[in-house]
C-alpha positions in Angstrom: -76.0 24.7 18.6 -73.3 22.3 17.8 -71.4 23.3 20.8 -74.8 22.8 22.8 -74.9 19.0 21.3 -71.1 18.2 22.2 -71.6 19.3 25.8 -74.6 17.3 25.8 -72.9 14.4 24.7 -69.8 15.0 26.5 -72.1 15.2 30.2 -74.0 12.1 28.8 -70.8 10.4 28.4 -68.9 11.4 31.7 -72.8 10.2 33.5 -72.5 6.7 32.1 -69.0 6.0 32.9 -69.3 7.4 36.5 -72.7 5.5 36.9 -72.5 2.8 39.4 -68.8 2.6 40.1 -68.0 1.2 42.8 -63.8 1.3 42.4 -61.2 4.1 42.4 -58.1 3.3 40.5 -54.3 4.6 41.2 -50.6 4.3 38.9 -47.2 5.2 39.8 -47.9 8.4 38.9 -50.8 9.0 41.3 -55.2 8.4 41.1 -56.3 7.7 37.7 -59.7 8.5 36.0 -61.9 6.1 34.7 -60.8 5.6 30.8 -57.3 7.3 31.9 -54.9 6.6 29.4 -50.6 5.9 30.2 -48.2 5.7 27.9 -45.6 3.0 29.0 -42.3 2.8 27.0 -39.2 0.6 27.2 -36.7 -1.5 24.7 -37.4 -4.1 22.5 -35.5 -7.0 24.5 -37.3 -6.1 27.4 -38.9 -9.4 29.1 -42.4 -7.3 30.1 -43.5 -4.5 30.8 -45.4 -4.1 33.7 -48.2 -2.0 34.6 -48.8 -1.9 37.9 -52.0 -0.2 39.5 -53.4 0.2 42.7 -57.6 -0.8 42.9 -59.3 0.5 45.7 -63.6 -0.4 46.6 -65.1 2.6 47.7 -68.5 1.1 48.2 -70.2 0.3 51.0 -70.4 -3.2 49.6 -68.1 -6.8 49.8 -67.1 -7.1 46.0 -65.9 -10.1 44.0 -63.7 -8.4 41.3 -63.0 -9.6 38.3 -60.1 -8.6 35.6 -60.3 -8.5 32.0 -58.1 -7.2 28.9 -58.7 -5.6 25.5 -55.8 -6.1 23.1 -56.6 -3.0 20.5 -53.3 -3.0 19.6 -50.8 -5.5 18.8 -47.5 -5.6 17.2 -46.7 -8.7 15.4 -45.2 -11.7 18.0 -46.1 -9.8 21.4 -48.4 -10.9 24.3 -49.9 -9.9 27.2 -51.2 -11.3 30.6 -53.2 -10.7 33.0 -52.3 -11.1 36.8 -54.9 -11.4 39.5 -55.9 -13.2 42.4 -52.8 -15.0 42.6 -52.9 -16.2 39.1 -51.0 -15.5 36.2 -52.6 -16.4 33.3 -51.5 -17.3 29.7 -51.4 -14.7 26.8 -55.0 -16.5 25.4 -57.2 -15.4 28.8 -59.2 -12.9 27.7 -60.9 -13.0 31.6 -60.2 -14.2 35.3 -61.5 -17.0 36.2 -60.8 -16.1 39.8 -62.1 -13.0 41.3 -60.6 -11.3 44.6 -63.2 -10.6 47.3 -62.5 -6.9 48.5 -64.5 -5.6 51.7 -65.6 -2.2 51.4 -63.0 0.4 51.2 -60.5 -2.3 50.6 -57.2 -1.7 48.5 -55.0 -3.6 46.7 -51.6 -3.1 45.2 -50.0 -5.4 42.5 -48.1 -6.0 38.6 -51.8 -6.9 37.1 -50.9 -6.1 33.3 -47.9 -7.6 31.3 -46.9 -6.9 28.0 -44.1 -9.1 26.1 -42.6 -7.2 23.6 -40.8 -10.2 22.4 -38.3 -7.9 19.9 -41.2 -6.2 18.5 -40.5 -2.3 17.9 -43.6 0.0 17.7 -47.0 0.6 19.5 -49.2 -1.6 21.6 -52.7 -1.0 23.1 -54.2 -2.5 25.4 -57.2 -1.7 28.1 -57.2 -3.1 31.3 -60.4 -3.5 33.4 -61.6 -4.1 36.8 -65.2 -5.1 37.1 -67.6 -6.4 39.7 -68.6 -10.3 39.1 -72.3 -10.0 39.6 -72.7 -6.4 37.9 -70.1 -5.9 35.2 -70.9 -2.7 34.2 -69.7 -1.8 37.7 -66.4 -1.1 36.6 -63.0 0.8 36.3 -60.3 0.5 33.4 -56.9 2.4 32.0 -55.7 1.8 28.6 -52.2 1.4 28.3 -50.0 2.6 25.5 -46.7 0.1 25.2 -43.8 1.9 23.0 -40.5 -0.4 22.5 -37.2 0.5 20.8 -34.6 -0.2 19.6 -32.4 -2.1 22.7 -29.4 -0.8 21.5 -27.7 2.5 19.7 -27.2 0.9 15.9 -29.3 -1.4 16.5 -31.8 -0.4 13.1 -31.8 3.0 12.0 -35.0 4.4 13.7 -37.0 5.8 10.9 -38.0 9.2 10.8 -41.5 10.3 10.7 -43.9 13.2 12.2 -47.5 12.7 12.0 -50.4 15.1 13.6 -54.2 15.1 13.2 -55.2 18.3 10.7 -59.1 18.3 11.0 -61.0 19.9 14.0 -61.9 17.4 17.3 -64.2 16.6 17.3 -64.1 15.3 13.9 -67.1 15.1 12.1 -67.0 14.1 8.2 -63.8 13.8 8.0 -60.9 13.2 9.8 -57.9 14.9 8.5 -54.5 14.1 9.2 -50.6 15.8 8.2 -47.8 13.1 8.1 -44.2 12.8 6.9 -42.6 9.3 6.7 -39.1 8.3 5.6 -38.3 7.5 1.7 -38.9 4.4 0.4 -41.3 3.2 3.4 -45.0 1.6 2.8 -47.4 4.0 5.3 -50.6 2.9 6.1 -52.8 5.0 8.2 -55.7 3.1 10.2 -58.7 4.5 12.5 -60.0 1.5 14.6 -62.6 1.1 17.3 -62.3 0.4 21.1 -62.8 -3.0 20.1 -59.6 -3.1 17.8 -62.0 -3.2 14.8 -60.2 -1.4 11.9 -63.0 0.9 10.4 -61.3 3.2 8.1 -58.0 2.8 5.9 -55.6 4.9 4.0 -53.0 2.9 2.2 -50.4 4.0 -0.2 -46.7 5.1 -0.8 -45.9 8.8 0.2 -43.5 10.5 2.3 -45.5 13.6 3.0 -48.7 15.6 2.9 -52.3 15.3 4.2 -54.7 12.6 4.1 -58.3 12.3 5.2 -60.1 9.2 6.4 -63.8 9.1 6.2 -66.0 9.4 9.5 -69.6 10.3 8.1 -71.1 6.8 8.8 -69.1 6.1 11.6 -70.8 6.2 15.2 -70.2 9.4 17.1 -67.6 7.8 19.9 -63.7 7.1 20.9 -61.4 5.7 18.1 -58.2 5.1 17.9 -55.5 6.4 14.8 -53.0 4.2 14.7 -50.0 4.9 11.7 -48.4 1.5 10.7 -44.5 2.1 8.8 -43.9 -1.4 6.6 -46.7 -2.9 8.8 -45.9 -2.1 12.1 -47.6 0.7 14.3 -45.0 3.5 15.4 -47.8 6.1 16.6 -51.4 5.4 18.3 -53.9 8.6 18.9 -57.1 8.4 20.5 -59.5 10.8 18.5 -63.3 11.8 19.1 -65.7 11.5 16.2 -69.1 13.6 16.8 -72.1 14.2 14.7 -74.3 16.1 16.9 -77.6 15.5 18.6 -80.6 15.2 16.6 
């Protein structure tokens, strides 16, 4: 019955993202799905990294198309941009104020998301999405994962860790996770929402074992686990939580 009530949820999530979608979306690495998620790495003393994408209106329809960005993750002193319709906008614009106006089965090519590592070693999330102006749920968007290192060989010893989700996933009750972090290191493990919203916390000295983090009252939906080594994030997961239909 409970595999009945995750299909169910699973075809009633795949309908409402593919409802009234009006764009297809392409990286460097060919077409990506709605939700896709790339993981974009690079060192620390990098100026950005850039995530280029390819947008594409497969309607039948002009479209004014707007960009926006969700910062779930963010280390300490990094930024991001967003770049479109000829604007580069600063690290506080949330939205365009500009849209582009794309005929049907127009595509367009470009560097529309920067992240600034600004020195700042770890893991940075952030969604980009594409959305028409006068029907925003008509939209496409890819989360991007930023990893930075260290620039240079000897730069800080890289710390040594291993971390890997126990429970089943779909988790239910619980979510359990198996970790190993280096001696003498604060670890704080962290389940947040797609809006960044941190709602469950594990917080303590170890350097190995299992931990669990709560997901009984927690919306059945997408979460992120993100592992934090003295305070910054060094690993980002996306996780399902599921209850079941009534």
């Amino acid at each position: 019955m409970k595999k009945l009530g995750l299909t169910l949820f699973l075809m009633v999530s795949v309908g409402i993202t593919c409802f009234a979608q009006s764009f297809t979306l392409a990286g460097d690495t060919g077409p990506l799905a709605n939700g896709a998620e790339v993981v974009q790495s690079g060192p620390s003393d990098t100026l950005q990294l850039i995530t280029s994408l390819t947008l594409t209106n497969k309607s039948g329809n002009t479209l004014r198309v707007m960009m926006k960005k969700e910062e779930i993750i963010m280390l300490p002193e990094t930024s991001s941009s967003i770049c479109w319709a000829g604007y580069c906008y600063g690290p506080e614009m949330m939205v365009s104020t500009e849209p582009v106006v794309m005929p049907p089965g127009e595509t367009i090519s470009g560097c529309f998301g920067h992240f600034g590592p600004h020195g700042s070693r770890g893991v940075s999330v952030i969604r980009w999405t594409f959305f028409n102006e006068s029907d925003p749920a008509d939209s496409i968007s890819m989360t991007a994962q930023y990893s930075t290192f260290p620039a240079a060989v000897g730069d800080i010893r890289a710390p040594q860790y291993t971390f890997s989700v126990a429970s089943q996933i779909p988790a239910d009750n619980q979510l359990v996770v198996r970790y190993s972090f280096p001696p003498d290191s604060h670890g704080r493990i962290e389940l947040l929402n797609t809006t960044g919203k941190i709602v469950s916390v594990s917080e303590k000295r170890f350097m190995s074992g299992t931990d669990a983090l709560e997901t009984t009252q927690l919306p059945s939906g997408i979460y992120f686990c993100v592992v934090r080594i003295n305070g910054k994030a060094v690993i980002a997961k996306k996780v399902l939580v599921f209850h079941g239909v009534n």
